[in-house]
Structures are given as C-alpha cells and as structure tokens.
N, C-alpha and C positions, 0 to 999 in steps of 0.2 A: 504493500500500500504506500509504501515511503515516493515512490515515484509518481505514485499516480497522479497527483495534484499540485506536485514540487516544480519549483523554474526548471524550464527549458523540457516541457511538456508536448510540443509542437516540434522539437527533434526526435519524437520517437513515431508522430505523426509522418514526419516527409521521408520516414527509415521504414515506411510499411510497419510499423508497432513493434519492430523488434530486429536490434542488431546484435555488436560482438563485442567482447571484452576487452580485445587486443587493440592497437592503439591505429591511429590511421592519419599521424601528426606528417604535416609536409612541409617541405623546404620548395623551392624554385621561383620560375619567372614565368610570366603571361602575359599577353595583351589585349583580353579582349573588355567588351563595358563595363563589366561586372565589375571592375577594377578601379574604376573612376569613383572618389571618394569611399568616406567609410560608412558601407551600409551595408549588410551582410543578406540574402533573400532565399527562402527557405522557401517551401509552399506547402500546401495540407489540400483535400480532398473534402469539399463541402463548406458549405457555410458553418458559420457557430448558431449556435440555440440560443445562447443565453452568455452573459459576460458575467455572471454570480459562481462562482468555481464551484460550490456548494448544489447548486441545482445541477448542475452540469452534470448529463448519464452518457456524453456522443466526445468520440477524439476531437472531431472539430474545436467545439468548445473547451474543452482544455488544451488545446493547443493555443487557444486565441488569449487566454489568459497565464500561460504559463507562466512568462517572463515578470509577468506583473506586480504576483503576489508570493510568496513565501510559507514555509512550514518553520515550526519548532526545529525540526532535523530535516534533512535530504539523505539520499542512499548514493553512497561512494562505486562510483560507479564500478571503480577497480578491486577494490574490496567488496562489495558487496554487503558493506559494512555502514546503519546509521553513521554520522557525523553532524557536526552543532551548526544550525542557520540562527533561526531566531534567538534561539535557545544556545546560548556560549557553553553551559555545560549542565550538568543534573548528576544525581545520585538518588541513589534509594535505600530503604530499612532494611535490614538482616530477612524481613519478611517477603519483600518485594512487594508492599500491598503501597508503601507511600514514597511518591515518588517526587522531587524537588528539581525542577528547574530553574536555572537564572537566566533570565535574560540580559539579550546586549542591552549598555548603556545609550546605542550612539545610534537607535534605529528610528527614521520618521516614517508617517505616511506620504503618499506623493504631495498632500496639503499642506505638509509643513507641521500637523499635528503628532507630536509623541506617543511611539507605539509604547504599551505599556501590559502589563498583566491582567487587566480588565478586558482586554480586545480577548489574550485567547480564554477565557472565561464565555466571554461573551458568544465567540463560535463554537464552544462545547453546548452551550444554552442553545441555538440554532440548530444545531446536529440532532438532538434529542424534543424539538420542541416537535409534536404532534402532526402542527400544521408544515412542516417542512421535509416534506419529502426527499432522502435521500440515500445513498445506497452505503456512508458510514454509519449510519446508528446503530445498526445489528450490527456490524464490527467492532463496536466499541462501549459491547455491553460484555462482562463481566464476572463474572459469579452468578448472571440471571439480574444485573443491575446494572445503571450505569454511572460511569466515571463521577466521584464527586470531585470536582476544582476549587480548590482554596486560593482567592488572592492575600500574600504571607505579607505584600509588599508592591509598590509601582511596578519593580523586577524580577519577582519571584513571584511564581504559582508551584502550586502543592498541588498534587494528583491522588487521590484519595480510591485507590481499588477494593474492590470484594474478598480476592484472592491475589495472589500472585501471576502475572500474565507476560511471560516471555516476548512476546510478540507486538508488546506496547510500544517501542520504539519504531518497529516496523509498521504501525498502525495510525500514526501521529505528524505524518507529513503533509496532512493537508490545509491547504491554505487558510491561513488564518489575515480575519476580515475584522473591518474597523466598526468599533460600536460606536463612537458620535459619528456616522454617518449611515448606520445601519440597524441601530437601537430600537428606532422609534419604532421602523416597520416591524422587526420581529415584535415588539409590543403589542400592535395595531393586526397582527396576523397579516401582514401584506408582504413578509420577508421572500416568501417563493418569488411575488413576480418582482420581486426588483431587480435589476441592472440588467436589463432586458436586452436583445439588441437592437432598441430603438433609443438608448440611454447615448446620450455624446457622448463616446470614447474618452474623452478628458476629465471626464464625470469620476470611470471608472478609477478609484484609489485603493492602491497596493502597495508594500513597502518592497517590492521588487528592484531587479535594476534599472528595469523598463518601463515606461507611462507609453501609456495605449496614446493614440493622438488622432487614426484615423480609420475609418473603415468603409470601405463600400462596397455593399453586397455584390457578390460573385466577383468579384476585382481582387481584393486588397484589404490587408490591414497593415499599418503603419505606427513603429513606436519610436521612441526617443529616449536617451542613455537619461537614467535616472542621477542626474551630478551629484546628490546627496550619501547615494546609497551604502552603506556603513564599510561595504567590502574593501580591502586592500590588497596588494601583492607583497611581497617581501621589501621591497622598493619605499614602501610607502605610498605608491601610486593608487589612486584609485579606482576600482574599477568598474563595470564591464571597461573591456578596451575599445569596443566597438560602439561607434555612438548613432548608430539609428539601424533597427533591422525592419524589412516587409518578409509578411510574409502574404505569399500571394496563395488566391483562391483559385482551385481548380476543377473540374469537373469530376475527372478520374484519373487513374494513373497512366494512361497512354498521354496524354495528354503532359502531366508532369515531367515523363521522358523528355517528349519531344522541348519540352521549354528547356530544358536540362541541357540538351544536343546544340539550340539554338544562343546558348551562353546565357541565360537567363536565371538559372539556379546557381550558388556557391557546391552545393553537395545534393548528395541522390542516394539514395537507395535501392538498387537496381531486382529486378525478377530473375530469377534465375535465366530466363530467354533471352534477358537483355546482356549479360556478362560478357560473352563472343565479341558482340558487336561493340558492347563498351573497349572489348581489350584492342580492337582492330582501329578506335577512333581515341582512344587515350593521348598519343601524343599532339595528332592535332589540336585537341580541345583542350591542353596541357590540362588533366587530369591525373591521378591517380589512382587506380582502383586496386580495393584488396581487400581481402577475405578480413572477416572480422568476428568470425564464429559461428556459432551453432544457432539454433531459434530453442526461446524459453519455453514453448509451450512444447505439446504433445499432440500426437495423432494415435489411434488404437481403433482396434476390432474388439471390443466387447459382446456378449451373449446375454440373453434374458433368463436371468435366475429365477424370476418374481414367481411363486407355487400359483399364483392366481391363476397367471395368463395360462396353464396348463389343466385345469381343471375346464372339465367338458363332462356333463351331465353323471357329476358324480363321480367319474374316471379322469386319470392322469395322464396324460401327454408322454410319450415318451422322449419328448423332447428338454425336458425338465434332466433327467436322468444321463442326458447326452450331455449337455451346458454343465454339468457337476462334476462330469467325471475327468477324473487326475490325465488319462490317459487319451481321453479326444483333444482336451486344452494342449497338453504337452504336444499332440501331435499340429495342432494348429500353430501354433509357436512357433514348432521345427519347419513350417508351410510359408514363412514371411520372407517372401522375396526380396529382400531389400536392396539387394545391387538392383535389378530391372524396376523397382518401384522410385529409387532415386533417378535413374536413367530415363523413365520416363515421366516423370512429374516435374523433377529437379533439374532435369537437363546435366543431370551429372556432378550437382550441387548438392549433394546433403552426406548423411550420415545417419546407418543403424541406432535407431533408437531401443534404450536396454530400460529408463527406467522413465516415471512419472515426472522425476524431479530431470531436469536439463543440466548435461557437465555444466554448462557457463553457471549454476548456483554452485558457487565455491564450495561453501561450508554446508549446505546440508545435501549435496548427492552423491552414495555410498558409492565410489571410484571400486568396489571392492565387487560390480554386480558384471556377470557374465552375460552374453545374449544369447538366445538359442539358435542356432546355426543354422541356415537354409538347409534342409537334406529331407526331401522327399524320402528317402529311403525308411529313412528312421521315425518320419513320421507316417508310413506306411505300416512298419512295424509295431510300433503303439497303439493304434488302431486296431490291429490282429491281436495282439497283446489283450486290449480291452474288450473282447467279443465281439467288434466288425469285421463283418467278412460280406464277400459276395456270395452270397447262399445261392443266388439263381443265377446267377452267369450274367445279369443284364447290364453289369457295370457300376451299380449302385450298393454299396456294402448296405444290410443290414445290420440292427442290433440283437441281441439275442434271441430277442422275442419274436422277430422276423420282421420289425419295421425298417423299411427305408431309410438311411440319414437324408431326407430331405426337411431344408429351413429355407427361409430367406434371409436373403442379406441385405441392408439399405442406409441410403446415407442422404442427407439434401440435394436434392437436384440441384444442377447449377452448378456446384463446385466442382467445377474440372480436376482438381487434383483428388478428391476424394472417390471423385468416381472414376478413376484411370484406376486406383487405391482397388475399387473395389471390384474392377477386369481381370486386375492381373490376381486378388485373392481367391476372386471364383475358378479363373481356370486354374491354379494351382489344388483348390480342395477339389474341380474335377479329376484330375489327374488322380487324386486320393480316393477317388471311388463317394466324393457326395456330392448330393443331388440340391444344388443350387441354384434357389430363383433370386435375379437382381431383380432389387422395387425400388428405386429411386423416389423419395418423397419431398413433397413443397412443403419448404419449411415450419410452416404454421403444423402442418400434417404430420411431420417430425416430433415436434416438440408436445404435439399431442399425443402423440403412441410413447411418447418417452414418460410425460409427469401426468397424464391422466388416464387413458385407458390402457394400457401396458402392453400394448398387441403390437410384439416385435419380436422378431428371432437374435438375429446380429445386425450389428451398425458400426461402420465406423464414425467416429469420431473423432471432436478435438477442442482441448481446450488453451487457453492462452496459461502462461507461464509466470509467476511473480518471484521473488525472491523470500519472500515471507511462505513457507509451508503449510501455514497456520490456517494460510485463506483457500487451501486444498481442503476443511475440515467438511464441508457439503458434501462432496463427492467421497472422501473416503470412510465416514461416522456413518454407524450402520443407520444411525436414525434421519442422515441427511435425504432431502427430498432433492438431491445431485446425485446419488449412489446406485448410477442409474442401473446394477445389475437388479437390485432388489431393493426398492427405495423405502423409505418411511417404516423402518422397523420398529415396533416397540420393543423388541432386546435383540441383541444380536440373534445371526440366524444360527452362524456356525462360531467355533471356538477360534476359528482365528480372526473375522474380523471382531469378534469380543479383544483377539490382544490387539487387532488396529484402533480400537475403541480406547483402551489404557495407555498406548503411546503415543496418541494424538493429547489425552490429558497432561501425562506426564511432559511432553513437550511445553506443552503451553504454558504449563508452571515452573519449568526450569531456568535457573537463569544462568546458571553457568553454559557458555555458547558451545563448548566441546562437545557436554557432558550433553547437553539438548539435542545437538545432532545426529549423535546417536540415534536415539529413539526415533528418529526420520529413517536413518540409516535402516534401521530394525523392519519400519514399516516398508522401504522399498525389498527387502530380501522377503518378505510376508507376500508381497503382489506378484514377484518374481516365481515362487513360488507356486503361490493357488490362483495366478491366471486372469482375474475378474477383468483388469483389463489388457489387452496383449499389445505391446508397442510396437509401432510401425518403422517411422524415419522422424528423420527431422531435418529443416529445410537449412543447407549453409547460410549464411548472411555476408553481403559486402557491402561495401562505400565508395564511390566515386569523390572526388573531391579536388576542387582546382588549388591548383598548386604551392599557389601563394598563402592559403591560409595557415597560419600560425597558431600551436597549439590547440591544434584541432584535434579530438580524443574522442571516436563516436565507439557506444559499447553497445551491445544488447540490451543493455537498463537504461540507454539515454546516451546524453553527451557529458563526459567529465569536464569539469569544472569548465564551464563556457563560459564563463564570464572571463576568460583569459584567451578567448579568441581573438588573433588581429589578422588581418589583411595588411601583408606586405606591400609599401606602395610600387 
C-alpha cells in the first residue's frame, strides 16, 4: 500500500503498473525538443476522476495527483523497504500496539499554511468517516477496530492499535490532506465530492514537490516545482531538480508509443512487441533501453474446490474429487509450458513463475521454492499413478468410477495473453488424455461465476502484485471472499489452509522483519505444495529512456527517488 498513493504515482502509470528493480540511470547526448528547457513529460492513459487522492479507485487519478501530495512514509524503491516522508522518524512499544511518529519541522502546504499533526489526524477521520467511500478503511482496521490517532503535539501523532500489526508501515503511505481546507466539508458530509475535476488545478493543495497548475481534459496536465518543499540533497540544494513536468493524456497505449517514437515522451514502458523494434530505433532516438525485471503480480490456472458447485440432486460431481487430488494437481503442474507460453505471449520476455509472491519482493519471497518442470511424461504418469487411465480407447482417460476427465476451462475474453494462456494449457492437458472445453467469459460473467454463483471448473487468472503480503490476506484466509478455490468458509476446509490461516496471523503481528518472512516463506512452500493455485509466467519489464536524463532509477515499485531527476542541458 506504501506506493499506492505516495509521489510519483503516474511513473508506474506511463510503466504499464509495473517495472524493475535494477536501475536504468543514463549518461549521454541528444538533440531532439524534448531537450529544450526543464520540463520533464510522462503520459498516463485516460483522464482523472477526481483530484481528492482519497476518492481516487482508477490509475488515472492517482497518477494526476501523485507528485502533489505526500504520505507519512514512501516505499524505497530498492529496498523495498518503508522510509521517512512526512514522518522524519517513529518508534513503537515492546507491544507494537503504540506507535509515535514525529514529524518534519520545515513542511508547508502549497498555501503557505503549516502542515502539522492535526492534518494526519484529520485524514485518519476521513478514511473511517461512513460517508467517505474508500478502499483504505478495511485496511486499516485492526483487531476488528480502527486506528485511534492521538495529537501528542503540533509534530507528533500517536497511533493507538488493537493489537500489534506488522504491516502498518506498509499501510500508511497515503496521502495525507489538509484540514483548514478540507474540514469543513468532511463536517458538512460533502468530503467525497470535493476536489472534483472541475476544481482549478491551483485550488488543488499538497505539500508535495509539485503544484498542479493546469489541466485540460484529454490534453494535459501541467505542474510546477514546489520552491518550498522541505527536501534537500546532500548539497544542500533543494529539490525536485526539475522545475515543471506534463504529463500528457492519452487515449491508449499505441498511441503513447507512437508519441514516445515521435520524441514527445522522456521515458516508456515498452510491451513486450515493442522491445525489437525499440532495440533496432535506440540509437537514433538516442535512447536506452533495458531490462528492469520481472512483473509483481501473478498469473495461474486455478480449479473449483467449492463442494456446492458439485452437488446435483443429492449426488457428487466427480469432478470435486479430481480438483483434490494430490496427483491430477501435480500432474497439471508438470503440464505448464512455460518456454512456449513466454514465446508466445511475451515475445520471448518473461520468466517461469514458481510462487504467489514475485522474486522483485526482496524480503518476503522464499528464493528456496523449486518449479515443477514441463514433462508431459511424468505428468502422464501421475495420472496413471492416481487411477486415470483410458479405459475405452477413445483418448479421454477416465476416473475410477468410469467418468471422463472432462471440465472446462475459462478466462475473460479479451485478454489476449490469457487466452493464448489458455490454447496452449488445453492442448497440452489434451495430449494428457482430458477432455477440455475452452468458454471464454465477459467479464461481468466472470466475476459472477467467481463471487456469486460458483459455476466454474478452471480459470486462469491474475492478480497484481504489492510489496506488503499482508494485502494477499483475501485471496489466501480460508474465510476471504478472494479465495477463489472455495470462498467464504466459516472454518477452514482442510488442515493446511487452517496452517495458511495461523501464518497469515502470525505474520501480521510480527514485527521483527526476518523473523515475519518466514511465515510468508512457510505459506508459499504450503501452495507449492497442495496446488490451489498453479503459477504460470511472468511478464519481463523494461524502460526506454532518452539519454540525457540524470539519475533516472525506474523499479517495479515506481521511480527511486525522483525528485533527483535532471535533464542534462
């Protein structure tokens, strides 16, 4: 959560939501417009909703306000480690229930008015206030309560928890907003529609580095270096170093290419289709492009556990009994193409995905987890092992009892990568003797066989990736209405997501960070294991970027420390 609302929120928009950890800093020379004064031009995909970072559910919108506004912490992009923004530093009780931040001396709003420990008081009170819809509240309840804030002082607030919650650092990055200029409304219950995007841009106040200044829809938005803003360099100097960025609006990403080609962007984020062509036009465009890692999130072929969808006039499905067993999972496992699934999705850009958690998360993904090796053979053999066989010769193994392995398999229509995903999964469990219908569903129709009437055999899927573990707890707590093999349990079904139930607890109240990871560590050898969801690839990431930019560091998580970007004259 540390990223999601922290500066420079609209570099992870113009990077497709996710780049690489390795660094992508460049030295040289250039000549084309882009060059002419200091202004640095990003682009994002869509308009903004809303200029209130708080209402804000779409990347638009937090890209349009990234630069503006500020959290208590940001997340280090190379560490993958909180670090102090608002907040200079904090400590906590032997318990971990009380938690003491100080803030900086030297921070204003763009008015000139002093931030102070009543502002983040005030956005803990908006987060939780009834009429303000937003998607922190349940993250930032606690024990079944939420956070009390004590102002101790102008520059200290007190964080008062339930229990101990490891993940409160990671949960705490979001922009924190001014109460004499936002007070009244939450009062008056008018907080949702304020700062609309019909508010002047100059309206909009942040103790960012950036002051909004301009916007016109589908065009442009336009800021200006905040000369107050508290940061420094070792120098002394003050920064951002860049003193005006646009970022421009655009319709889709073909479109951002091409502006990108036309010298109109500083940096890109390329598709995998685009990488060739980027490497053949590099020197002209004086760019450079390179690889920058792996993608946060996941893709997988999951089954339906759920005993409902299996029940038919009193008898069982024997498809229930297939989705369970050790030796159908293990043989789908050993069934994941993942050279020809890269090859053709990725263009030759990705990487064997082994667990839930993405290598780019430093500290909690168990480097210790093996994948299961393409080999038809041996997932032939588990099959036989587990009581399928071809009983009648017609090329479709039965189960013991004489049913057919036939299910179906589906995923959203539309998405071309998932459904290449789910060609090459079917011909391969052809090969294995089952009997596979692809049903391609529109989305709405998706999401209804997933969280309401449960009528699904396998799906791939995919979710995005955070650094915080914690905000996986939907999808992997037997009782999360995410968990999508068998959702909404009232106790666990089986003894081991009972222990994924105890290390998801025990995580979220440990504070020591080794000792915490583990227990993530624990739960990826647990999936590795019994299957629930089986992981596919994962898609490379790179950056193009023209030459001249100085101290240019784009990660997977964001951009490092961007307020130290300059353009070389």
């Amino acid at each position: 959560m540390i990223g999601g609302a922290a500066p420079r929120a609209r570099a992870l928009v113009l990077c497709a939501l996710v780049l690489a950890t390795s660094t992508a800093c460049r030295r040289g020379a250039g000549g084309d417009r882009l060059r002419r004064g200091d202004r640095l031009v990003t682009a994002t995909i869509s308009d903004p909703k809303t200029f209130n970072p708080l209402m804000s559910v779409d990347s638009a919108s937090s890209a349009a306000t990234g630069d503006v506004f500020e959290g208590l912490v940001r997340l280090n992009q190379r560490t993958t480690l909180p670090e102090p923004m608002l907040a200079s530093s904090w400590d906590h009780d032997a318990e971990g229930t009380t938690w003491t931040f100080h803030l900086r001396p030297d921070v204003r709003w763009h008015d000139g008015e002093p931030f102070t420990a009543a502002d983040v008081a005030f956005t803990f009170d908006a987060i939780y206030d009834p009429k303000v819809p937003n998607s922190l509240k349940h993250v930032l309840v606690v024990g079944g309560t939420r956070i009390e804030v004590e102002i101790v002082d102008p520059l200290t607030v007190r964080l008062h928890l339930a229990e101990a919650f490891a993940p409160l650092l990671n949960s705490i990055g979001f922009a924190i907003l001014p109460k004499h200029l936002l007070g009244k409304a939450l009062a008056e219950g008018s907080f949702a529609q304020s700062w609309g995007i019909d508010t002047p841009p100059e309206k909009i106040v942040g103790t960012g580095p950036y002051r909004m200044m301009r916007y016109v829809p589908a065009q442009l938005l336009q800021y200006e270096r905040w000369d107050d803003w508290w940061m420094h360099d070792e120098s002394g100097v003050r920064l951002p170093r860049i003193a005006q960025q646009a970022l421009l609006i655009v319709p889709d990403q073909n479109t951002m290419y091409l502006k990108f080609l036309d010298n109109q962007l500083h940096y890109y984020a390329p598709r995998p289709e685009e990488i060739d062509d980027l490497r053949g036009r590099a020197q002209r465009l004086d760019v450079t492009l390179e690889r920058v890692g792996i993608d946060t999130g996941m893709l997988f072929v999951t089954f339906n556990r759920n005993p409902a969808h299996y029940l038919h006039d009193g008898r069982r499905d024997p498809r229930l009994e297939w989705f369970t067993d050790p030796y159908f999972l293990r043989a789908i496992a050993h069934s994941v193409d993942a050279q020809s699934m890269i090859a053709n999705t990725y263009f030759g850009h990705g990487e064997r995905a082994v667990s839930a958690i993405s290598p780019e998360n430093k500290v909690f993904y168990d480097p210790n987890l093996e994948p299961y090796a393409y080999d038809l053979e041996r997932a032939r053999a588990l099959l036989t092992e587990g009581g399928y066989v071809d009983r009648d010769g017609d090329g479709v193994r039965e189960d013991a009892h004489g049913n057919p392995l036939e299910f179906d398999l589906s995923t959203n229509a539309g998405n071309q990568v998932r459904e290449r995903l789910c060609s090459i999964l079917k011909e391969d469990w052809t090969k294995l003797g089952l009997h596979v219908n692809y049903r391609p569903l529109e989305f709405t129709t998706l999401v209804e066989k997933l969280s309401s009437n449960f009528e699904w055999d396998a799906m791939v899927m995919g979710f995005t990736g955070g650094v915080e573990p914690h905000n996986s707890s939907n999808l992997l707590r037997s009782s999360g209405n995410l968990h999508l093999w068998q959702p909404n349990q009232e106790k666990p079904a089986t003894p081991w997501e009972a222990e994924i139930d105890r290390e998801l607890d025990l995580g979220a109240r440990e504070l020591d960070l080794e000792t915490r990871a583990r227990h993530y560590w624990r739960i990826q050898e647990i999936l590795q294991r019994e299957l629930p969801l089986i992981q596919l690839v994962r898609q490379e990431q790179f950056v193009a970027s023209k030459s001249y930019l100085e101290n240019f560091t784009l990660t997977v998580w964001g951009l490092y420390q961007p307020e130290r970007i300059a353009i070389r004259p």
